[in-house]
N, C-alpha and C positions, 0 to 999 in steps of 0.2 A: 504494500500500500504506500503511492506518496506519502510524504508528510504535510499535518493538516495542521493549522495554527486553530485556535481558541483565543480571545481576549476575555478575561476575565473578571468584573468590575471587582472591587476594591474600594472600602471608606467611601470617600465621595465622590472620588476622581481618578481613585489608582487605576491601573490595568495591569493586572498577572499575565505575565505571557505563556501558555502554555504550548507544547509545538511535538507533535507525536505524529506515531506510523501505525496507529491502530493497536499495539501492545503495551509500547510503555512510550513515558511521556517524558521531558525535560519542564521545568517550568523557571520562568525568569523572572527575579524581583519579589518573592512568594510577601508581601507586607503581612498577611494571613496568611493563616494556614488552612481559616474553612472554606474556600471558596474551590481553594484546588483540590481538596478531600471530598468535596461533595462534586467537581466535575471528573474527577478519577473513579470514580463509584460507579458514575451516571454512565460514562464511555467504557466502562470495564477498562482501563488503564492501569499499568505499574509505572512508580513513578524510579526514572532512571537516573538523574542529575538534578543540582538545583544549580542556578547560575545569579549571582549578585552581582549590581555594575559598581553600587557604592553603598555606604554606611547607613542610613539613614532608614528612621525603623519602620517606616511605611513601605521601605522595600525588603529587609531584611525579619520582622518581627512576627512572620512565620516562620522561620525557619526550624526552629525548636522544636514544635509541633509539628511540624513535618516529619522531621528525624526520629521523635516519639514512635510515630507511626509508624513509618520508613524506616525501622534502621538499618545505618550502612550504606546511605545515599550516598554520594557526594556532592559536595558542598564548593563548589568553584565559586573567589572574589578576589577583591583586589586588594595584594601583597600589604602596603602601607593601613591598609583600614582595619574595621574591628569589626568581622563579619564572623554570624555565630556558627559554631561547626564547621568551619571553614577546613576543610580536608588539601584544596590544590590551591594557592598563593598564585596569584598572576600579577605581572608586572605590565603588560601588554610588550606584543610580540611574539605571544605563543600560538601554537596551531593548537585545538583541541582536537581530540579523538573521540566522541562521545560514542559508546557502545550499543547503549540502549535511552531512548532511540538512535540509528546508526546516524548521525551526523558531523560534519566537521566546520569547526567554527576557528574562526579567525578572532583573537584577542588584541583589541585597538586599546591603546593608552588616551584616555579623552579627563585628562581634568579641566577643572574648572567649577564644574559646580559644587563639588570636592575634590580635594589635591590627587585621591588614586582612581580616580571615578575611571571606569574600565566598560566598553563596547565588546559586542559580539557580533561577527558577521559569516553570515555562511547562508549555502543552502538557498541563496536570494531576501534573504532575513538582513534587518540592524536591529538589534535591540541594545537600544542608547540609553537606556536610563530613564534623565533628568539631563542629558546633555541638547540633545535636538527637541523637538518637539514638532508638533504640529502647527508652522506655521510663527515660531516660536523658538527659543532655547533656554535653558535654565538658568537661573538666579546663581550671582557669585558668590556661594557663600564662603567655601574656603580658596580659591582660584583668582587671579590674574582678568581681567579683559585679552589680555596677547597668549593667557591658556587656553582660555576659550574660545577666540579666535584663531586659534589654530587647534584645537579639538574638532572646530566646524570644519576648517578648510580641509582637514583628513577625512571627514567622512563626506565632505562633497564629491571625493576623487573615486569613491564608489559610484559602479552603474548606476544610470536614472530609473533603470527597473528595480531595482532594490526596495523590498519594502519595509519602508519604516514606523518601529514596533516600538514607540516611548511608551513611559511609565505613567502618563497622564492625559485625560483631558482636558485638554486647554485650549482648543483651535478655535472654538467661538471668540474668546478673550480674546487669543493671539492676533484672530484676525480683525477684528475692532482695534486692535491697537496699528497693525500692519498697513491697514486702511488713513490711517493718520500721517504715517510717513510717505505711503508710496499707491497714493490714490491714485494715478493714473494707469495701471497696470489693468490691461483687461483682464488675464489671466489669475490676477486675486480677486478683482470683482467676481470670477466664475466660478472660484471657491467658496467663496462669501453664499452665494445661493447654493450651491449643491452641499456645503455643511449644513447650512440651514434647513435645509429637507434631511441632510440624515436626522440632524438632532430630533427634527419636528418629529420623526417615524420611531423614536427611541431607538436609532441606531449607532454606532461610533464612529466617530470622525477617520478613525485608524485602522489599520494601517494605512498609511499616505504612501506614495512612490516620492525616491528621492528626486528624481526629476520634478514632480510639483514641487516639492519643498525648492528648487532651484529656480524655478518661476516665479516663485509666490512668499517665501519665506525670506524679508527682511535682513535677517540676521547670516543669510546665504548672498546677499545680492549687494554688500557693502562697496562693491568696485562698481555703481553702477551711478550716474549723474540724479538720478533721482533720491536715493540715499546719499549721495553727499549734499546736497541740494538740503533734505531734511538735516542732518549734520552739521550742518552749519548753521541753520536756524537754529539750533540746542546747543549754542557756543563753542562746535569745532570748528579748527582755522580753515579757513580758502581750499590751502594748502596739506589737509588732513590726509596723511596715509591710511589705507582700509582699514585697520584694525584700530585706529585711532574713530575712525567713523563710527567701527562695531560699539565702542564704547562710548561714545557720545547716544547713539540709538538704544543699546540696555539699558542705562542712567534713565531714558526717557523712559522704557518700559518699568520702570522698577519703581515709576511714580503716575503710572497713568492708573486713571478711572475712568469710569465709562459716565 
């Protein structure tokens, strides 16, 4: 059987990524543990890995309860952080081998929204975290703007077919704010209505293809006159290099309201 992804809601906004071949399952960012206990039940799944990008307990605060369950999983995160059960330590730059289910993933080093925040990519999958989003990228909490800006421009050099699997919903937001800086983009106007029907249908915004995200997502498109244009309106110079733009445009996300 291909492998089949699942999104799995979470608190208010999470999304558990779950990704199987019909026997056993991987799941990414588990924040919970019942969401993925109750859809491993429903699928008759065995769960084979768990995979963490970074610390934070809405992504890592099932895990425990996982292993309860499960024991003997593995526990794959990132080296520098403090991920619970943590069995395999990544630093990015590893290939993973995952057995069950058979897959193999590619370990991207992406801080910024934390110093070890760690990507997976494989299989036609990113599951970035809290680094990309939808439409979107995450908040500096322990990182740099030049970490984060270069966390982006690594995983824009993945295919446009890639689809991308963050940790949240956030694309209506993102894109009310994205609408702000870079309103004359047809191409986000035409997100703007087809998110608007998933949500209206109670659907999820995500997976996105990295290719939209490169049309449409701000925080991808800082080399572009319309982004420096808004850049410089939010008091960066004339003469602002891209990642000086990026960081003029987070600053503004990190204080806008709707």
């Amino acid at each position: 059987m291909p492998l089949a992804l699942r999104a799995l809601p979470a608190f208010a906004d999470n999304y558990i990524w779950l990704l199987h071949d019909g026997e056993h399952a991987l799941v990414v960012d588990p924040g919970d543990a019942d969401p993925v206990s109750e859809a491993l039940a429903s699928l008759g799944l065995q769960l084979g890995a768990i995979l963490a990008t970074h610390h934070h307990r809405d992504h890592v605060g099932g895990i425990a309860g996982l292993l309860e369950r499960h024991p003997g999983t593995p526990v794959y995160g990132p080296a520098g952080e403090t991920i619970p059960g943590r069995s395999v330590a990544l630093s990015g730059g590893e290939l993973l081998q995952i057995p069950q289910p058979a897959v193999a993933l590619e370990v991207l080093s992406t801080p910024g929204h934390t110093l070890g925040h760690v990507s997976y990519y494989g299989a036609g999958y990113l599951f970035c975290g809290d680094t990309l989003f939808g439409c979107g990228c995450g908040r500096l909490f322990e990182g740099t703007p030049a970490q984060m800006f270069a966390s982006l421009e690594d995983l824009a050099r993945l295919p446009d077919d890639t689809l991308v699997c963050c940790a949240h919903e956030y694309t209506m937001d993102n894109l009310r704010f994205a609408l702000t800086v870079d309103a004359a983009n047809p191409a986000l106007a035409a997100r703007w209505e087809a998110t608007l029907e998933l949500r209206r249908r109670g659907r999820p915004s995500l997976p996105s293809t990295l290719g939209q995200e490169k049309a449409t997502n701000p925080f991808l498109r800082c080399a572009t006159p319309a982004l420096r244009a808004s850049a410089v309106r939010r008091g960066a110079g004339a003469d602002a290099q891209a990642v000086e733009i990026f960081a003029a445009i987070r600053k503004a996300k990190d204080t806008f309201r709707v």
